[in-house]
N, C-alpha and C positions, 0 to 999 in steps of 0.2 A: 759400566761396560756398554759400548756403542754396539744399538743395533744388527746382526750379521747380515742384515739385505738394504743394508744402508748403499743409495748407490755414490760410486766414488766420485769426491768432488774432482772437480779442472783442474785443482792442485794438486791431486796427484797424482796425475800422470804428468809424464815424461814429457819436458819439454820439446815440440816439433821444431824441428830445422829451419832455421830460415828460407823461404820460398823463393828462388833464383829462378832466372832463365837454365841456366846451369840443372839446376836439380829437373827445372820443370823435362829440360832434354834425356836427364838419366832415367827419369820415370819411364817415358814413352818409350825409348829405348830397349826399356827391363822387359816391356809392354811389350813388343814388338819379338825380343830374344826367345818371348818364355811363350806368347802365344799366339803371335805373326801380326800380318800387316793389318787385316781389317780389325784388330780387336784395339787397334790405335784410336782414342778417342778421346775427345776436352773430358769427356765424362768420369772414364777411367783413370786418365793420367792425375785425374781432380782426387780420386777414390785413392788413388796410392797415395799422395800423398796428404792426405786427411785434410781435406781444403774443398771447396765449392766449384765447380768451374768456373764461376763468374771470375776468380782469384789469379786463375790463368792470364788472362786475355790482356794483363798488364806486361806480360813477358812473349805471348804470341797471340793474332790478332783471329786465327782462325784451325781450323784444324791441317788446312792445305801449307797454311805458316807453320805449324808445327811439322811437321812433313820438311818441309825446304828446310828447320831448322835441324831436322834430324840430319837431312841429308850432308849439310855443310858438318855440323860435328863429323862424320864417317869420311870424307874428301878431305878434312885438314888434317887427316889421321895418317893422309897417304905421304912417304917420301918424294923429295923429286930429284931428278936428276939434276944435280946445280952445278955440274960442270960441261953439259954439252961439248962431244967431242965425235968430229965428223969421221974418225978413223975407228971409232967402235961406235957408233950412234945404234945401228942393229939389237948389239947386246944391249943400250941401255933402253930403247925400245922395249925389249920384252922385261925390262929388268920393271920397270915403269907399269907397264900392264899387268904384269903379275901381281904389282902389289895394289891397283885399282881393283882388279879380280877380287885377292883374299879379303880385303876391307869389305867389298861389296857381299861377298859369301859367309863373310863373317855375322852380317847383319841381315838377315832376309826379309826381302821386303824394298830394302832402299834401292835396289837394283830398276824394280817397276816404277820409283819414284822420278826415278832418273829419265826414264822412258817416256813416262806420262809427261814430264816438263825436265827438258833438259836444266842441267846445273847452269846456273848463271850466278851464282855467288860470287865471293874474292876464293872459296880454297877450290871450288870449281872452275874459276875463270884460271887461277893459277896451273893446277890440270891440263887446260887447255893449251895455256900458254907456254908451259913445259912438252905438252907433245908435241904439240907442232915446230918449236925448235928444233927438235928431234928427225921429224919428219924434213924440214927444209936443210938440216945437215948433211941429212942424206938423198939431198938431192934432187927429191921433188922439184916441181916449179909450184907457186904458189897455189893455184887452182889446185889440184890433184893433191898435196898437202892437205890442203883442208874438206873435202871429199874425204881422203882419206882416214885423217881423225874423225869425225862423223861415223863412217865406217868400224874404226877399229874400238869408238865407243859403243857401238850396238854389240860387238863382238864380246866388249869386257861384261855389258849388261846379262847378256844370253849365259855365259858359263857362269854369273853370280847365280841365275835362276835357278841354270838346270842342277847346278851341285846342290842347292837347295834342295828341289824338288827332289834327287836323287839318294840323298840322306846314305849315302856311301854305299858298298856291298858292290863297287864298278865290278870287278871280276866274275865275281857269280852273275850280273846283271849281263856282260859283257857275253860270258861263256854259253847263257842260254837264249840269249839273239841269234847265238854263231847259230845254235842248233838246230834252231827257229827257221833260220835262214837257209841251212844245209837241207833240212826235212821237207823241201818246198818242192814242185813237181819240177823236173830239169825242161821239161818239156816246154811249161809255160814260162819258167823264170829260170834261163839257161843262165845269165849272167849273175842273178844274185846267187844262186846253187853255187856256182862253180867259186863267186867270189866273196863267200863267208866271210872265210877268216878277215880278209884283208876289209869288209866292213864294217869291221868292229875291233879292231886294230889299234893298240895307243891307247895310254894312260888318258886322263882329261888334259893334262899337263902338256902331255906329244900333241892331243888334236888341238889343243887351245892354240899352241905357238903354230902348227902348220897353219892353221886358217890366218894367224898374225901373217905369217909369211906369205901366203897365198895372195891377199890382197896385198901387201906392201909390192911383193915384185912385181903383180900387176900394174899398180900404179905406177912404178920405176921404168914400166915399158912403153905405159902411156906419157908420160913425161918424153922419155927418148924419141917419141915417134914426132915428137913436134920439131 
């Protein structure tokens, strides 16, 4: 009868998975879902999957690479709109950002990657290449088109954070700003007293698309005025 503090050989355990780009991205990923952005690291993604960092660097050449590579997985993820059409361009505008949004909110963390160094990959340049069709369907001229995506990317980046940061409870959160807002002296702050309700007004959903809107008509007025 063998030893009971016999320790177990390498043969029996469980064969490990072959080490891919692929996998090395699902680790950091997992990393990043379960316990956010800074805990992304050559070290730990090496730790999940029972491997050395050195093993990594065949598949990404640095941590910032790993990063760009997470980010392209989450942008190839997004649909596009692959019929451009200048009679509903609007709707597919938001139809377009909404789902840049929920990718980005899905994955917390990649929203500040994006910020820190804009996407310049193939599913980010596609992105690109897809909104700004969009934007010169509808009408833009070329300049203000692209100001404009600029723009309406910091906008998708900002609601990935803050839903993030928000971790849902909008209503209750909503309902004790209003009261916040209301209990303030009228005296000093006549306009925010008076106008509570209406600053804390709209789903994330209503304020996301109003500010889409917001900037886009602006830009549509800057175009006209030339």
């Amino acid at each position: 009868m063998p030893p009971t503090g016999r320790r177990r050989s390498t043969r029996d355990r469980p064969a490990k998975a072959p080490l891919s780009e692929q996998a090395v991205i699902d680790a950091a990923l997992e990393i990043l879902r379960s316990q956010g952005l800074s805990a992304v690291s050559m070290r730990r993604v090496a730790a999940a999957l029972d491997t050395g960092p050195a093993s990594l660097y065949v598949y990404v050449p640095h941590r910032e690479g790993l990063l760009r590579a997470m980010q392209e997985r989450v942008f190839a993820k997004v649909g596009l709109e692959t019929a451009v059409d200048a009679s509903r361009w609007r709707a597919q505008l938001h139809a377009l950002l909404d789902r840049m949004r929920d990718a980005l909110a899905a994955h917390p963390g990649i929203a500040l990657t994006a910020i820190a160094e804009p996407p310049t990959s193939e599913a980010g340049l596609r992105l690109l290449e897809n909104l700004l069709g969009i934007l010169l369907a509808g009408g833009l001229a070329p300049q203000d088109a692209a100001w404009t995506a600029d723009t309406l990317a910091t906008l998708v980046n900002h609601a990935a954070i803050e839903a993030d940061a928000r971790h849902g409870g909008q209503p209750e959160r909503a309902a004790g700003l209003r009261r916040h807002f209301a209990a303030q002296s009228p005296d000093r702050y006549p306009l925010v007293t008076a106008h509570a309700a209406q600053l804390v007004s709209g789903d994330p959903d209503e304020r996301f698309h109003v500010a889409v809107d917001a900037v886009v008509d602006g830009m549509l007025a800057r175009t006209a005025r030339r």
